[in-house]
DSSP file (Angstrom, degrees, kcal/mol; ACC not computed):
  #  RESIDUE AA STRUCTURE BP1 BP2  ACC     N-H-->O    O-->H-N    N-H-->O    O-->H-N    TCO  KAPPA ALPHA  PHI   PSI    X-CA   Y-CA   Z-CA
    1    1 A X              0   0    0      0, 0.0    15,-1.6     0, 0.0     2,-0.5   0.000 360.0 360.0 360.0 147.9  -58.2  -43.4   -6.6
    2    2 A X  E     -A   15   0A   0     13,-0.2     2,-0.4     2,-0.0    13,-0.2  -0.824 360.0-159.0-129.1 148.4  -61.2  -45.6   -6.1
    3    3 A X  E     -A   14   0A   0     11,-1.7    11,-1.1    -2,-0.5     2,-0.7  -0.934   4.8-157.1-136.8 136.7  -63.9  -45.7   -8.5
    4    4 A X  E     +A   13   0A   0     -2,-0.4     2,-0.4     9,-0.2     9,-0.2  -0.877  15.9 170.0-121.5 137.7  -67.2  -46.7   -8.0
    5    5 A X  E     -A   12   0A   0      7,-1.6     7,-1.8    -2,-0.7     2,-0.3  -0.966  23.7-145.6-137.7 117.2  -69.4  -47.9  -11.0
    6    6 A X  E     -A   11   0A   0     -2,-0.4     2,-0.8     5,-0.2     5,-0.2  -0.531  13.9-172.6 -98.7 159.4  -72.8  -49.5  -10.5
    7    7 A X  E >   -A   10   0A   0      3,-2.0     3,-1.6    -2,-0.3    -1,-0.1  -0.869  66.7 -47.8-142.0  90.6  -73.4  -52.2  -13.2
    8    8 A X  T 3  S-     0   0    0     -2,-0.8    -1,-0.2     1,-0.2     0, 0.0  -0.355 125.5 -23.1  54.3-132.3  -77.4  -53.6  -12.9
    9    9 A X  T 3  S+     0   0    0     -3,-0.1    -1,-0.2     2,-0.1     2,-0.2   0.777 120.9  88.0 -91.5  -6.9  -77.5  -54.3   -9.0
   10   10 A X  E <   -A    7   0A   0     -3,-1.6    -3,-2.0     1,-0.1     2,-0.5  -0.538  68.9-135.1 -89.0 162.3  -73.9  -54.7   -8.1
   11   11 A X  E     -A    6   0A   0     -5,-0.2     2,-0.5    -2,-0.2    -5,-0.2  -0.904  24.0-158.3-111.8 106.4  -71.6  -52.2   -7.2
   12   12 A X  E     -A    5   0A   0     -7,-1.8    -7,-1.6    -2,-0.5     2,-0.6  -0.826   4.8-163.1-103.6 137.9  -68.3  -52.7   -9.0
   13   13 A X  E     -A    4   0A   0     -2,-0.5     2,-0.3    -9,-0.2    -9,-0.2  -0.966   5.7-173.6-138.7 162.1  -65.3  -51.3   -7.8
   14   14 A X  E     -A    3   0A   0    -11,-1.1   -11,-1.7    -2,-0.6     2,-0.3  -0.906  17.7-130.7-146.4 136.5  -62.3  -50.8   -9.5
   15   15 A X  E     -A    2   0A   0     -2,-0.3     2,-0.3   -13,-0.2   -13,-0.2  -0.649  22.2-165.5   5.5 118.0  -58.5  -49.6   -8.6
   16   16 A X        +     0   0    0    -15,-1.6     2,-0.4    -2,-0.3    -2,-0.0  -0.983  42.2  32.5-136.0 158.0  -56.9  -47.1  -10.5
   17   17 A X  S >  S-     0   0    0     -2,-0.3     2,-1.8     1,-0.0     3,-0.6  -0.499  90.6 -50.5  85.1-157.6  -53.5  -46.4  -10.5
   18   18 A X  T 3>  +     0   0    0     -2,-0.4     4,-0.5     1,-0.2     3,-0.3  -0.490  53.6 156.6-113.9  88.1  -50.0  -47.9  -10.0
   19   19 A X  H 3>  +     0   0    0     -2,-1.8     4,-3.1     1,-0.2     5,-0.3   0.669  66.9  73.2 -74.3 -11.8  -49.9  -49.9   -6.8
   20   20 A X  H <> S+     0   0    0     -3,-0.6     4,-4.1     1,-0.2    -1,-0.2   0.899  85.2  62.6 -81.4 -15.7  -47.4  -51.8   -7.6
   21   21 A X  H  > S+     0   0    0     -3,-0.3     4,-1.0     2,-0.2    -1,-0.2   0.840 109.0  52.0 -45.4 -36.2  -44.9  -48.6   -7.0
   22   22 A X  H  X S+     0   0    0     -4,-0.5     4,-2.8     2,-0.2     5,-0.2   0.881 107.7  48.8 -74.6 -40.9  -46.3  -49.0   -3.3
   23   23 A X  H  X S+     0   0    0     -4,-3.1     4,-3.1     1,-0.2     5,-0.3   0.972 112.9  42.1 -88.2 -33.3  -45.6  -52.5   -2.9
   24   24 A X  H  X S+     0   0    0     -4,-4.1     4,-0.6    -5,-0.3    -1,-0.2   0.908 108.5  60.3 -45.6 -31.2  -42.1  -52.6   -4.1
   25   25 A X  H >< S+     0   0    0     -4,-1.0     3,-0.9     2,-0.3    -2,-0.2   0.936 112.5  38.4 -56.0 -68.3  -41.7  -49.7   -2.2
   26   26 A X  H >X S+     0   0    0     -4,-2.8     3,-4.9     1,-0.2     4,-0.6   0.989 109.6  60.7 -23.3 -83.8  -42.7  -52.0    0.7
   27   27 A X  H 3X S+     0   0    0     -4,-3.1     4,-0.5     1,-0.3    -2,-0.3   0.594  97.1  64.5 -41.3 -16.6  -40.8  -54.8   -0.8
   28   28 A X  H << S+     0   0    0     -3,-0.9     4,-0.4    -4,-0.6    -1,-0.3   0.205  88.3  68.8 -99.6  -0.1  -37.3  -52.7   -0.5
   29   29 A X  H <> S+     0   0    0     -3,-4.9     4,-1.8    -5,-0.2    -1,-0.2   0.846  92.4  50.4-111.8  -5.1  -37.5  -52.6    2.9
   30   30 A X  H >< S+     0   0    0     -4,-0.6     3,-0.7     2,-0.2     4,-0.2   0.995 116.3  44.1 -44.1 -71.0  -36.7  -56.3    3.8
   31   31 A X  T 3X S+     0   0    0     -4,-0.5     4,-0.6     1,-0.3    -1,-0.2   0.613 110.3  55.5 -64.3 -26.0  -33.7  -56.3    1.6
   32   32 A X  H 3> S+     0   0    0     -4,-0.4     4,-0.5     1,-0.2    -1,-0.3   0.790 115.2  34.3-103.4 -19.0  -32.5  -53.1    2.8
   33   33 A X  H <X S+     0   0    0     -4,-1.8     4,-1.0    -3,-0.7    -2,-0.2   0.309 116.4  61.4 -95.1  25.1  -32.3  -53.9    6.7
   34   34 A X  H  > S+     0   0    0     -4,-0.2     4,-2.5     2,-0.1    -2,-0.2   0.686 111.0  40.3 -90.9 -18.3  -31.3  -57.6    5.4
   35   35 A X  H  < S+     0   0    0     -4,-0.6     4,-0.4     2,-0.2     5,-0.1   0.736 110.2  53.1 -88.7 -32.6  -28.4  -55.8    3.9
   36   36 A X  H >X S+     0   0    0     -4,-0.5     3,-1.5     2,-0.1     4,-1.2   0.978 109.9  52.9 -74.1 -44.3  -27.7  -53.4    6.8
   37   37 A X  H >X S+     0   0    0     -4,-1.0     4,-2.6     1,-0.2     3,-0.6   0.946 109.6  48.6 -61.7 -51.1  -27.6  -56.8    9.4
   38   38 A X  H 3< S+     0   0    0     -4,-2.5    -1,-0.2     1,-0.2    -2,-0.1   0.454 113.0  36.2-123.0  56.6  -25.2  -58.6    7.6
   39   39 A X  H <> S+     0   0    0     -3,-1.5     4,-0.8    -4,-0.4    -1,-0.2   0.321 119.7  54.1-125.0   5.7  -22.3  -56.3    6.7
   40   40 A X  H <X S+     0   0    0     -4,-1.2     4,-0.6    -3,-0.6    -3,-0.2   0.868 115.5  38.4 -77.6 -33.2  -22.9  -54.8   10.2
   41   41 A X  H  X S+     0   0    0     -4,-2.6     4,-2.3     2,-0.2     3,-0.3   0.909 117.3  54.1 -47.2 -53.3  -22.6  -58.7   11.8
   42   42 A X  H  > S+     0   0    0     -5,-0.3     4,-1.0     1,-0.3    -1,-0.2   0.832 110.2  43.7 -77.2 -32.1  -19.8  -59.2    9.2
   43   43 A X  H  X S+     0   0    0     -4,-0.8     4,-0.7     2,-0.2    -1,-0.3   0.768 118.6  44.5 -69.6 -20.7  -17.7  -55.9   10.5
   44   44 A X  H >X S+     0   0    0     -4,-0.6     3,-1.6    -3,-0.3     4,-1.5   0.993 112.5  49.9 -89.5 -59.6  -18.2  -56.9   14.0
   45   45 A X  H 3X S+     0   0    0     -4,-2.3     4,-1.6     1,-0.3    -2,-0.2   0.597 113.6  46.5 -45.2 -37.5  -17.3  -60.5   13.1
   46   46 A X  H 3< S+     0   0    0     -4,-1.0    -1,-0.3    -5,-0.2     4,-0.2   0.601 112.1  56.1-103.3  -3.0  -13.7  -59.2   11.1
   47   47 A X  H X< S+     0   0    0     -3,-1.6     3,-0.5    -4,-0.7    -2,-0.3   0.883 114.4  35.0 -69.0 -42.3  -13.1  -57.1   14.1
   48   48 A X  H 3< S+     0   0    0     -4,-1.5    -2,-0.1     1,-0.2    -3,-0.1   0.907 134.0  20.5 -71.2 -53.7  -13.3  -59.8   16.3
   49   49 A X  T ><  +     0   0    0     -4,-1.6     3,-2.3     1,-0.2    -1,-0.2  -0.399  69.4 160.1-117.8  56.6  -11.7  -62.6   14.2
   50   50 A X  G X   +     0   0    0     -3,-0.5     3,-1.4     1,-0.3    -1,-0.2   0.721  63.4  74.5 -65.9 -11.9   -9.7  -61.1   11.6
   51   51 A X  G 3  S+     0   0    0      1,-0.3    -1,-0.3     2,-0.1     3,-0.2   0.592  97.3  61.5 -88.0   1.8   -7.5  -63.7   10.7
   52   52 A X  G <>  +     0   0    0     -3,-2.3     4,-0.6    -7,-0.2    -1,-0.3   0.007  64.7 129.9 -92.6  32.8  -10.8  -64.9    9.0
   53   53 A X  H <>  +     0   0    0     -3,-1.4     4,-2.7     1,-0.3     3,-0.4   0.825  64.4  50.1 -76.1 -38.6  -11.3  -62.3    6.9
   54   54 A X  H  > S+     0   0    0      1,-0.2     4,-2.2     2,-0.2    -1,-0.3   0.808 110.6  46.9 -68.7 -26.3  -11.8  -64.0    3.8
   55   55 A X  H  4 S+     0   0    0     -3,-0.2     4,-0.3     1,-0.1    -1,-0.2   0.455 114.9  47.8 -88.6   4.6  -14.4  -66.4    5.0
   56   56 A X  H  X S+     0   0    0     -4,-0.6     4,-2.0    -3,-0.4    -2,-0.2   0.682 108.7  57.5 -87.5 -33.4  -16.2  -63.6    6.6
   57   57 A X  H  < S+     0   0    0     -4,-2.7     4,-0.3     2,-0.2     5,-0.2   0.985 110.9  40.1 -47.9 -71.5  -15.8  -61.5    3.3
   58   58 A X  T >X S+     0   0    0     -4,-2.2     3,-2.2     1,-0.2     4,-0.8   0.839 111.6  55.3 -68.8 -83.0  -17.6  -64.0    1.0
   59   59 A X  H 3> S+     0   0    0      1,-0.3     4,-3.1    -4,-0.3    -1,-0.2   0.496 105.1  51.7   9.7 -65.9  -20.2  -64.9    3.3
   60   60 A X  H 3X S+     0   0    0     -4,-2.0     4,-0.6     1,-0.2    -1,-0.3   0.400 112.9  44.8 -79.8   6.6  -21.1  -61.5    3.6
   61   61 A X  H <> S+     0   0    0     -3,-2.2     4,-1.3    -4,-0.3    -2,-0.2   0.608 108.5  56.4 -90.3 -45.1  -21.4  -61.0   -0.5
   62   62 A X  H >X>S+     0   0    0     -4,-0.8     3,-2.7     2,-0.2     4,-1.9   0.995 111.7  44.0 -48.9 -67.0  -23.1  -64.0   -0.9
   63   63 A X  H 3X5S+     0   0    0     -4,-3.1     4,-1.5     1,-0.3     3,-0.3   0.863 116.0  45.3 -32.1 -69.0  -26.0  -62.5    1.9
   64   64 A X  H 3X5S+     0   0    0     -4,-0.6     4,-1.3     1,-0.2    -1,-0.3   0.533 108.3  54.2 -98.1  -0.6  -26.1  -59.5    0.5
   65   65 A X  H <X5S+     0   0    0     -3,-2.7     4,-1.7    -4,-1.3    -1,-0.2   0.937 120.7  44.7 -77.2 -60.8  -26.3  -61.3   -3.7
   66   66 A X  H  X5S+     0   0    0     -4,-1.9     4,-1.3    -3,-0.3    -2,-0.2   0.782 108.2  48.2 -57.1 -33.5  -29.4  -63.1   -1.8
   67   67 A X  H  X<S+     0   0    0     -4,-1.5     4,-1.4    -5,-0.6    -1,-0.2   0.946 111.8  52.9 -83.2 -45.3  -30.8  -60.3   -0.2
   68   68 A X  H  X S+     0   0    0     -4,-1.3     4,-1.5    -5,-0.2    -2,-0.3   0.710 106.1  58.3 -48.2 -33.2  -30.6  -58.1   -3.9
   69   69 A X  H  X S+     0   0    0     -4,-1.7     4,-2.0     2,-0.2     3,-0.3   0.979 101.9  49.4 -88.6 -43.5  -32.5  -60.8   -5.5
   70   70 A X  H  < S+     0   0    0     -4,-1.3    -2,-0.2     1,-0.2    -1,-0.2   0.900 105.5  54.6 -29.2 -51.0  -35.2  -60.5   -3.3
   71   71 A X  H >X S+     0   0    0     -4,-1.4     4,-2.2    -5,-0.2     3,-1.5   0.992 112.8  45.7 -56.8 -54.3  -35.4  -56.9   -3.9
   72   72 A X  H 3X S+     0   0    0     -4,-1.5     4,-2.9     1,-0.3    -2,-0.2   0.929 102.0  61.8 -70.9 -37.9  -35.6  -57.6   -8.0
   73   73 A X  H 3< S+     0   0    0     -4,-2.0    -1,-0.3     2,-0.2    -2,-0.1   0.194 108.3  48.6 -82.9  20.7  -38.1  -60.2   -7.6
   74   74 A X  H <4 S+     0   0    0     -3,-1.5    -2,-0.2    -5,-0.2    -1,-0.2   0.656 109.5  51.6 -76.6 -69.9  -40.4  -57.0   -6.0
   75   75 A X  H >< S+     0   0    0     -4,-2.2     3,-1.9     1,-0.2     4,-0.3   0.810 111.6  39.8 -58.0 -42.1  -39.6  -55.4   -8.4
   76   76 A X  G >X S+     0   0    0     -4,-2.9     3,-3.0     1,-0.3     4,-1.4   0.986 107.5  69.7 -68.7 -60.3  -40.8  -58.2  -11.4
   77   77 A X  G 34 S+     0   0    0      1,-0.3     4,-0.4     2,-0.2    -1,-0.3   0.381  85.3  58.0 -51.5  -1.2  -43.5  -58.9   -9.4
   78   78 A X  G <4 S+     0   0    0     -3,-1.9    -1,-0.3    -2,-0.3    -2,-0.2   0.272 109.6  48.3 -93.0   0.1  -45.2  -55.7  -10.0
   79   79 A X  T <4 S+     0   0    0     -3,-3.0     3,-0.3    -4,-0.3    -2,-0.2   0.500 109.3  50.5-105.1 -38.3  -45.1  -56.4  -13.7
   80   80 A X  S  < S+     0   0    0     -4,-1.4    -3,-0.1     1,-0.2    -2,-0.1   0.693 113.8  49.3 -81.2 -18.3  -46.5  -60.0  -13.5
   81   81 A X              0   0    0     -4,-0.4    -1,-0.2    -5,-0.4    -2,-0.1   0.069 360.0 360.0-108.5  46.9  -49.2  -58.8  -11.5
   82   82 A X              0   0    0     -3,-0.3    -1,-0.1   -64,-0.0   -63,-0.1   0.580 360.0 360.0 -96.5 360.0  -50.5  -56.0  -13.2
């Protein structure tokens, strides 16, 4: 909702509502096809080479701890900038 309020000769306009629900909403989809590439890379990767399974494992939990903190720092960021 947009609201328009004129204040002596300018025209002020003003934002109302919760936008920051829209941009996290935004912000969640980086993290969620960052998440889908690499434990679909990492299955393809322990099919291929299983006898690396453990250095494919952690790899792919580290990505996907990095790819979750991006997603919470959406989320704060709709709270520091409000």
């Amino acid at each position: 909702m947009i609201n328009l309020a004129a204040v002596g000769d300018n025209a002020k306009t003003t934002l109302v509502g919760n936008v920051a629900s829209i941009g996290y909403g935004l912000a969640a989809i980086g993290p969620g096809v960052g998440v889908g590439i690499i434990f679909g890379n990492g299955t393809q990767a322990l099919a291929r080479q299983p006898e690396a399974a453990g250095l494919i494992r952690t790899n792919q939990i580290m990505g996907f701890a990095f790819c979750e903190a991006l997603a919470l720092i959406g989320i704060v960021m709709g709270f520091v900038y409000k």
